[in-house]
N, C-alpha and C positions, 0 to 999 in steps of 0.2 A: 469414630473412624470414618464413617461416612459424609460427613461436614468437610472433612481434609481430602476426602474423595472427590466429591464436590467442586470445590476448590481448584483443585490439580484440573479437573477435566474443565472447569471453566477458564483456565488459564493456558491451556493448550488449544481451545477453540480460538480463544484470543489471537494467539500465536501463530495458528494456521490460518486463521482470517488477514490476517496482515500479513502475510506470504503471500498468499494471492492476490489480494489486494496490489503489491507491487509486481506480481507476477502480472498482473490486468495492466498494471498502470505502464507499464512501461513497454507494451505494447503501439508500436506508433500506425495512426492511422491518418489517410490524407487529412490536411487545413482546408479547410475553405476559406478562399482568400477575394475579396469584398476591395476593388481597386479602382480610385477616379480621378483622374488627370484635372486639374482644373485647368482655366484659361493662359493664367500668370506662372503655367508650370511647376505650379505646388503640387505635390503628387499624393492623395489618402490612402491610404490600405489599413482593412482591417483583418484580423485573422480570428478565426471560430473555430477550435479543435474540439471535437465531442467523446467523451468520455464517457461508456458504460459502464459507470462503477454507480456503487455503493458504498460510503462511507462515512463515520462519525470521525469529529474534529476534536481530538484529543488536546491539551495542553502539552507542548515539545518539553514542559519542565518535569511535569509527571510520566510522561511516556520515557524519559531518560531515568527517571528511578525505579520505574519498572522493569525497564531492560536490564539493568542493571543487578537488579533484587534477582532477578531469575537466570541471569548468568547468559544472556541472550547469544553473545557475540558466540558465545563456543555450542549453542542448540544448534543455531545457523549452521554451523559445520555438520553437525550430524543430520538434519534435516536436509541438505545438497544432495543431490536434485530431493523435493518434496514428491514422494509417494507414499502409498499404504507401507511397505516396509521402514522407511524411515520414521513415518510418524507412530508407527508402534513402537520404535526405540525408545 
């Protein structure tokens, strides 16, 4: 029973790591915006947005079968808003 304990609490950390993760991410913070006119009126801009995250790059093909397997779309309802009560549910 403890391997399946295990298991659970590792797949919930998962879970609550990638809540915040988008919780992080989708936080907007100014661009820095890098802009030079040339002579002939061609105009460059660059843009540089900085992101304080942390994050590993999952495969979109496996990350959909996980979601899936754990029945994700309906945790999301019960995790809305994310706190210590809901993550104890």
């Amino acid at each position: 029973m403890a391997g399946i304990d295990n298991n659970i609490e590792k797949i919930s950390e998962g879970i609550f790591s990638y809540l915040e993760f988008l919780k992080l991410f989708k936080k907007v913070k100014n661009d820095d915006i890098v802009s030079q006119e040339l002579q002939n009126k061609n105009k460059f801009s660059y843009i540089f947005r900085q992101f304080e995250l942390e994050c590993y790059l999952i495969d979109k093909k496996y990350f959909d079968e996980f979601r899936k397997a754990i029945n994700f779309n309906e945790l999301i309802n019960l995790l809305n808003p994310i706190n210590e009560e809901n993550k104890n549910k």
